[in-house]
C-alpha positions as CSV (number, residue, x, y, z in Angstrom):
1,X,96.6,58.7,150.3
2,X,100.3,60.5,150.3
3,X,102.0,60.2,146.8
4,X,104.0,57.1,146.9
5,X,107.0,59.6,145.6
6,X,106.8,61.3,149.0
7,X,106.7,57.6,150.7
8,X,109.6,56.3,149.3
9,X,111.2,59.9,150.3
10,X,110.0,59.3,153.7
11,X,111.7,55.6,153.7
12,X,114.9,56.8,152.5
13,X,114.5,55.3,149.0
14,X,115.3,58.5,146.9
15,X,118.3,59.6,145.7
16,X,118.1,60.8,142.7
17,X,115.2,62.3,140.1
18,X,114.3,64.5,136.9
19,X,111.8,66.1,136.2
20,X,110.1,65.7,139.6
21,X,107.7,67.6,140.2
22,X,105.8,66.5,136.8
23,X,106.5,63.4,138.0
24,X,105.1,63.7,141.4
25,X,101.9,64.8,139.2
26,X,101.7,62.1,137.1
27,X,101.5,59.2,140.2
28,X,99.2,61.6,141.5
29,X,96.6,61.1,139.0
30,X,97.1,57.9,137.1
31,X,99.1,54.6,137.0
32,X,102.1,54.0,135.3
33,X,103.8,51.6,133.8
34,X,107.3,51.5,135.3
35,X,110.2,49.1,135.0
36,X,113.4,47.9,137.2
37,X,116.1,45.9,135.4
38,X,118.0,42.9,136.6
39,X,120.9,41.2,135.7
40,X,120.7,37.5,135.5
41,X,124.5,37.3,136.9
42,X,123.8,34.2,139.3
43,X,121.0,31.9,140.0
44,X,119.4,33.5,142.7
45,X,118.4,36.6,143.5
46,X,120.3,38.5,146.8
47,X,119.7,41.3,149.5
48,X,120.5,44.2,147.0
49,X,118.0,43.0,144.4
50,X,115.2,42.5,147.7
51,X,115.8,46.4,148.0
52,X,114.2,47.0,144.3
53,X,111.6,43.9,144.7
54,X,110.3,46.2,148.4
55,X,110.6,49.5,146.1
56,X,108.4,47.5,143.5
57,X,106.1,46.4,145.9
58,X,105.3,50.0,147.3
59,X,104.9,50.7,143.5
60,X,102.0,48.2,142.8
61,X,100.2,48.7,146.2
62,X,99.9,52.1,145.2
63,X,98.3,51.4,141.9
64,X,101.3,51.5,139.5
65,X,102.5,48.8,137.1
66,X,105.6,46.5,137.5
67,X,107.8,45.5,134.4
68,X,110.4,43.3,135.2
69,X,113.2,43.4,133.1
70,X,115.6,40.7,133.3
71,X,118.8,41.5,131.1
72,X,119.3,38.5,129.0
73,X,120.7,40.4,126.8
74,X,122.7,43.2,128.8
75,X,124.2,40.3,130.4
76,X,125.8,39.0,127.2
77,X,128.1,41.9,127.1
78,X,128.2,43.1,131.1
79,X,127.5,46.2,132.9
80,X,130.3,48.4,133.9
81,X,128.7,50.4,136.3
82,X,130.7,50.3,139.9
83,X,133.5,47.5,138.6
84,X,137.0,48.0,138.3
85,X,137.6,44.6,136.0
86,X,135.3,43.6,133.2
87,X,132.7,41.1,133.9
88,X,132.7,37.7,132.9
89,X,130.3,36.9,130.0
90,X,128.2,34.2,130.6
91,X,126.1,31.8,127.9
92,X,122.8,32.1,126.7
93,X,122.1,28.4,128.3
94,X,123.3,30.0,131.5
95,X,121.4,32.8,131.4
96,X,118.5,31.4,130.3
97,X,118.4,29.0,133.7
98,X,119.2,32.2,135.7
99,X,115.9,33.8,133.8
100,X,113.8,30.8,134.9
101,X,115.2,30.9,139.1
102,X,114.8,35.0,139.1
103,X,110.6,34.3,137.9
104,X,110.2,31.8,140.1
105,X,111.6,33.9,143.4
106,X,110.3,37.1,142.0
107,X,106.4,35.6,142.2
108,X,107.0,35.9,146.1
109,X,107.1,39.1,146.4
110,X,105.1,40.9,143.1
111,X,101.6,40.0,142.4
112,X,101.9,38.6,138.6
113,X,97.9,38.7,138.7
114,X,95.0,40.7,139.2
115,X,95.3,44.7,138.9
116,X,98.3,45.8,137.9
117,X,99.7,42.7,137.2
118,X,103.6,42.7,137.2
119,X,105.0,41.4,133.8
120,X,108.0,39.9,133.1
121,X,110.2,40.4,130.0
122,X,113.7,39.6,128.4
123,X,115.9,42.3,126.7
124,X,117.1,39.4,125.1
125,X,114.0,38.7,123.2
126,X,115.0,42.8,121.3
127,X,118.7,42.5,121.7
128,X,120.4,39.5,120.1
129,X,118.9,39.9,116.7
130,X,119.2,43.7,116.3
131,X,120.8,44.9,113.1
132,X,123.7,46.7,113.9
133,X,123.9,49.7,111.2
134,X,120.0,50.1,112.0
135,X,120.9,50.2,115.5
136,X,123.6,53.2,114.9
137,X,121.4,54.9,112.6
138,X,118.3,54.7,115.0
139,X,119.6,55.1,118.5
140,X,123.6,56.0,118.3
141,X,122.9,59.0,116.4
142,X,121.0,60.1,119.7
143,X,124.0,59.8,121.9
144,X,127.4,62.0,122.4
145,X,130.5,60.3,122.9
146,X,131.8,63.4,124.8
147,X,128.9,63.5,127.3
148,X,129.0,59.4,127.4
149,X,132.5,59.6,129.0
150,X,131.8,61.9,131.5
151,X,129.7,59.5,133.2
152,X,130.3,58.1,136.5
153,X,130.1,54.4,135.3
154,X,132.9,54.9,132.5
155,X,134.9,57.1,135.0
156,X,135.7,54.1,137.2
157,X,136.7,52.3,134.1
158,X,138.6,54.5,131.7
159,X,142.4,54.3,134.1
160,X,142.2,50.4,133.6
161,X,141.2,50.4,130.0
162,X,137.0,50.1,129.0
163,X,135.9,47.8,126.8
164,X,134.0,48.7,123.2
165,X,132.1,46.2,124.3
166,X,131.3,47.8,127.4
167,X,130.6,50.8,126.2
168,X,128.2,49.9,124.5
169,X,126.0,49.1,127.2
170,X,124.3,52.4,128.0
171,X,122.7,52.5,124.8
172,X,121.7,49.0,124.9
173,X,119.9,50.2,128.9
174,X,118.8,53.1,127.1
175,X,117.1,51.1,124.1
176,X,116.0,48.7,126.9
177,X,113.8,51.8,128.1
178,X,112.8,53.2,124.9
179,X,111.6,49.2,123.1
180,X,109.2,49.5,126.9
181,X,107.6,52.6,126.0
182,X,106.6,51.4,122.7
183,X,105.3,48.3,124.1
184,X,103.8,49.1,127.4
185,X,103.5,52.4,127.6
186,X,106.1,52.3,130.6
187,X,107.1,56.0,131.1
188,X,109.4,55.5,134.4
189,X,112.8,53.6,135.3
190,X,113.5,53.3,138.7
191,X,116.8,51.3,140.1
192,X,119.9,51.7,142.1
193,X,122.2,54.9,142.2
194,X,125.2,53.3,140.6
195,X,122.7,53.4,137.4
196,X,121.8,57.2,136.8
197,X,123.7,57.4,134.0
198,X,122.6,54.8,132.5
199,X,118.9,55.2,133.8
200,X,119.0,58.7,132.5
201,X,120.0,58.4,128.9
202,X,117.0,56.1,128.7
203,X,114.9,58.9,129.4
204,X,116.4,61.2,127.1
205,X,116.4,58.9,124.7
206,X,112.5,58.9,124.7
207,X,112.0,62.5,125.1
208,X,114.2,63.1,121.8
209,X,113.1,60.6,119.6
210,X,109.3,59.8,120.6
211,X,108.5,63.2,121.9
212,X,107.2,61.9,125.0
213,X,107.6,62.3,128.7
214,X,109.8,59.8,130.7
215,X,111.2,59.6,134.1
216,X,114.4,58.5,135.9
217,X,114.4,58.1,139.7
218,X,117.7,55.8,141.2
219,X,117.7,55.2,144.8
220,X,119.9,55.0,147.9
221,X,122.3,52.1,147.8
222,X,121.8,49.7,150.9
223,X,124.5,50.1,152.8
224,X,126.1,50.8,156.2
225,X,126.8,54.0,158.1
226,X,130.5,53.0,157.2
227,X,129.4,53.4,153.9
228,X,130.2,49.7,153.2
229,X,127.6,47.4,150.9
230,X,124.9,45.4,153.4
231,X,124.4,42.1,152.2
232,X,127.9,40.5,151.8
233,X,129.2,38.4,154.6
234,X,133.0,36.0,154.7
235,X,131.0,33.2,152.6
236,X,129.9,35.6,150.6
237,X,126.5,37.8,149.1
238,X,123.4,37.3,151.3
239,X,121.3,35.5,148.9
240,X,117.3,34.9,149.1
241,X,117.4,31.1,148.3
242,X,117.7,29.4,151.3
243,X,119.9,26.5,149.4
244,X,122.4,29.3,149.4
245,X,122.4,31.2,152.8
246,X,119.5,29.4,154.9
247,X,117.0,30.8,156.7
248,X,119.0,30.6,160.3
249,X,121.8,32.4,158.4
250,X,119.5,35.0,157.1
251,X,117.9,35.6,160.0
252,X,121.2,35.7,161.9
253,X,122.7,38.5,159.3
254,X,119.7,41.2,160.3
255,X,120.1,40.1,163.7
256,X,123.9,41.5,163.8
257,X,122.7,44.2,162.5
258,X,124.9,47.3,163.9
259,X,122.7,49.7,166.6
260,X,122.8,52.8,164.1
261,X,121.8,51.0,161.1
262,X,118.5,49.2,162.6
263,X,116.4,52.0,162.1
264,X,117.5,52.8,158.2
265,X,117.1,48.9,157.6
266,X,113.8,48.8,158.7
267,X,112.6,51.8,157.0
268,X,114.2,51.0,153.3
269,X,113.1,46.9,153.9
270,X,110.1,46.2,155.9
271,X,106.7,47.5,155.5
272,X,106.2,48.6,159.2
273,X,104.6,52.4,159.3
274,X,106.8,54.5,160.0
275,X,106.1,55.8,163.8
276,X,106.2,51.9,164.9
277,X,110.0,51.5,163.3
278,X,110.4,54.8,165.6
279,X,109.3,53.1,168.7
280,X,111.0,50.2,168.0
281,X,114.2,52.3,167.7
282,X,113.7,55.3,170.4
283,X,116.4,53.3,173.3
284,X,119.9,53.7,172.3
285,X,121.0,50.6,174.8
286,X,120.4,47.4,175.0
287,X,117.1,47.1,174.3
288,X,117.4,47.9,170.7
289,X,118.5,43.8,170.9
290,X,114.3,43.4,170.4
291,X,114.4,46.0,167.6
292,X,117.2,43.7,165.7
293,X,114.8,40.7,166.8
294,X,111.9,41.8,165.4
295,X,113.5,42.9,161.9
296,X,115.4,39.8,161.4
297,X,112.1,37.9,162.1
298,X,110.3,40.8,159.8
299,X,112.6,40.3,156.9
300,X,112.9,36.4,157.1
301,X,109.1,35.9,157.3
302,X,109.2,38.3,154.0
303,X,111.5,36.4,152.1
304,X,110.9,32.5,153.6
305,X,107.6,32.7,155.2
306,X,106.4,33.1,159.1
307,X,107.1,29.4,159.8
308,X,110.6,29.3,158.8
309,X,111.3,32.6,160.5
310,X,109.8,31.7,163.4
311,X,112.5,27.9,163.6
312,X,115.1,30.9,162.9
313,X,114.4,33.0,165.7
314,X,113.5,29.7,168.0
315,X,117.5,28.4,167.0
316,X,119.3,31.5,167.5
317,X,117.2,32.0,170.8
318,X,119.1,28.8,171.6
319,X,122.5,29.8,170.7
320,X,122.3,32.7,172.1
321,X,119.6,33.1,175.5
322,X,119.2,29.3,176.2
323,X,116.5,29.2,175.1
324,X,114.5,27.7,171.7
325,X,116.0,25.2,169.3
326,X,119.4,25.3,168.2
327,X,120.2,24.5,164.7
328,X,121.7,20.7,164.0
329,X,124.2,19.0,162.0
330,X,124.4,15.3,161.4
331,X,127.6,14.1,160.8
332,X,129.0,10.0,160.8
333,X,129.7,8.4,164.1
334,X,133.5,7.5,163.0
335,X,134.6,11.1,162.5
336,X,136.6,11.9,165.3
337,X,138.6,15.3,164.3
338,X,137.7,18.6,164.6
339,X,138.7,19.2,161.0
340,X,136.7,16.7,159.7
341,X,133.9,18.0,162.0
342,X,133.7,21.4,160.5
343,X,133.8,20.2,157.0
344,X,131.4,17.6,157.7
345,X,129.0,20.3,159.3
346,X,129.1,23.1,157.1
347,X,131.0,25.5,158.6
348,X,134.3,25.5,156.4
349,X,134.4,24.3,152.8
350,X,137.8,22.7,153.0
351,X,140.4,21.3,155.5
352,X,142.3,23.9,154.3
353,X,140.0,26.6,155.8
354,X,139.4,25.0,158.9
355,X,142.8,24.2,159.8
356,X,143.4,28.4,159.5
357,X,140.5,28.5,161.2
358,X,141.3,26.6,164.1
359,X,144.8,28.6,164.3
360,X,143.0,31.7,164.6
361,X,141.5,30.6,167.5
362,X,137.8,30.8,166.0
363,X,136.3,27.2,167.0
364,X,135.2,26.6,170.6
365,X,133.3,23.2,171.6
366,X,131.0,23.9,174.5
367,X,132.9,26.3,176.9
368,X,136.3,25.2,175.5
369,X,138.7,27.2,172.7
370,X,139.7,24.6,170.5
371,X,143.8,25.3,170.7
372,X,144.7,22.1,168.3
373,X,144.1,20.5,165.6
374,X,144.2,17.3,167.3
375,X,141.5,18.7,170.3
376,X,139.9,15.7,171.6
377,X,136.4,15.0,170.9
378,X,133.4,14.0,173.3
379,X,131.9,10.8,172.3
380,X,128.6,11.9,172.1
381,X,126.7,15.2,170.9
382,X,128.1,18.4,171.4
383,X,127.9,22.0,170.9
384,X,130.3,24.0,168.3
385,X,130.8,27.3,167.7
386,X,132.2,29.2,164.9
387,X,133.0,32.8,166.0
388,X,130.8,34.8,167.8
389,X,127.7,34.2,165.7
390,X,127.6,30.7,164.3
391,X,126.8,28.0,166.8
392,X,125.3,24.5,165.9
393,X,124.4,21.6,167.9
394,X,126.6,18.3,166.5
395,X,124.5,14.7,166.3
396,X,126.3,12.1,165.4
397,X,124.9,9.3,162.8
């Protein structure tokens, strides 16, 4: 079997490493407890955290083992990495529901039994009741404030003003690593590129004060050949609980996929060898349209199952090619504006927004650009669409 270093090479995962060829040794010949961190900022997860859950996946097929870490803790004070502005600190009754919605979505998509079973843990459970002066004396000693602010992540930070509070954050990431060594063993963090810094002094950290070997490898950020962040639309991030962006809407973001980005998206977030995602990709016209088809339906099968990705592909078929189910919204019989009609539906969370909405000459019913706010209604159902990519079928109550 290839080294699953040289797979996630081969997918595009890898952007950074020490230490790699020791590394590439060490997954050659046994399994290792790694860990990827996440920050219970919201209540679900989104697209960028998929990217880590697929990395960890490749991880555990391959015989390595999982540790979740959710930053209970870390989230208390905020991570600087790529902001501008200082996060907003959140309470421990907030995280803690945030904790309890990441398990549940992670256990989709990481075995949490059988060989290799992925664990979950808090920083939390190590960080809130740490003595401070122990803390200096035991870890701070370890770190130089001269090579700290040389870091990318405090770079960003330093013309606006960065927080003591902040900066304390990349020993806490670093301790994070170092209390999982002494637990589990766990010898590797992996995680986005925006983290190397951070990632880094955790395995320098080790290799000073336990003497042992430890690994950093970040990986590509997901984004487009503008450069820009995948995963963010006008309503917002792309999230994986469908309460938040549904199925159809999930679906309908890979599907409007731009041509040159297909073939990278399929690589970094499908499973699909990679001489199929080739094929798939090998006509530069309009038949990459099936290639977009068949990783929207790939990724929303991953993340909602093969049912729900199949009543995706089946409504925007509909919108569309004419053909399949289009998605519905029920809204009361007595409603007769157009205004009231996109609220009611979905489409625009206020008057406010549909009203400028309307102006901009985004809202059609059936063939017809709706030029007013006063557009006359049909009586019956009807068909409305919302730019060139959301259209909905309209049953009245």
């Amino acid at each position: 079997m290839k080294n699953i270093l040289d797979t996630l090479k081969e997918r595009g995962f890898i952007k950074q490493t020490v230490y790699e060829e020791e590394l590439h040794e060490l997954l050659e010949k046994e399994s290792v407890p790694f860990y990827i961190g996440f920050d219970p900022t919201a209540d679900s997860l989104h697209v960028g955290h998929f990217m880590q859950l697929v990395i960890m996946k490749w991880m555990q097929d391959a015989g390595h083992k999982p540790i979740v870490l959710i930053g209970g803790g870390t989230a208390m004070v905020g991570d600087p990495s790529g902001r501008t502005d200082m996060r907003a600190m959140m309470t421990k009754e907030t995280i803690a529901y945030h904790v309890e919605c990441f398990k549940k979505q992670m256990a989709r998509f990481v075995r949490f039994e059988g060989e290799n079973a992925a664990i979950v843990v808090n920083n939390a459970d190590w960080l809130l009741n740490l003595n401070y002066i122990d803390f200096l004396r035991d870890v701070g000693v370890h770190f130089s404030v001269n090579k700290m602010l040389t870091a990318e992540c405090f770079k960003t930070r330093m013309e606006r003003g960065l927080s003591f509070l902040e900066f304390n954050y990349m020993l806490m990431q670093a301790y994070d690593f170092l209390v999982l060594n002494q637990k589990y063993g766990c010898s590797l963090e992996l995680g986005g590129d925006d983290q190397w810094s951070n990632i880094l002094a955790g395995a320098d950290l080790i290799r000073r004060k336990e003497h042992k070997p430890a690994y950093a490898v970040t990986t590509a950020l997901l984004t487009t050949s503008e450069g820009k962040k995948m995963g963010k639309t006008q309503k917002g991030a792309v999230w994986l609980d469908e309460n938040k962006t549904s199925p159809y809407e999930f679906y309908q973001y890979w599907r409007n996929t731009a041509d040159e980005d297909v073939e990278k998206v399929f690589r970094m977030l499908t499973f699909l060898p990679i001489e199929e995602i080739a094929a798939l990709c090998e006509h530069k016209d309009e038949r990459m349209n099936a290639a977009k088809e068949r990783l929207a339906f790939e990724l929303t099968k991953m993340v909602h199952g093969e049912e729900k990705a199949k009543k995706a592909q089946s409504e925007a078929r509909a919108a569309f090619g004419g053909e399949g189910e289009m998605p519905v919204r029920e809204i009361p019989g007595d409603v007769k504006d157009i205004v009231s009609v996109l609220v009611q539906a979905g489409l625009c969370k206020s008057n406010g927004e549909a009203r400028r909405l309307i102006e901009q000459g985004g809202v059609s019913v059936g063939e017809e650009k709706v030029s007013s706010l006063t557009f006359p209604l049909p009586e019956g159902d009807f068909i409305l669409h919302k730019g060139k990519k959301v259209h909905i079928k309209v049953v009245r109550k």
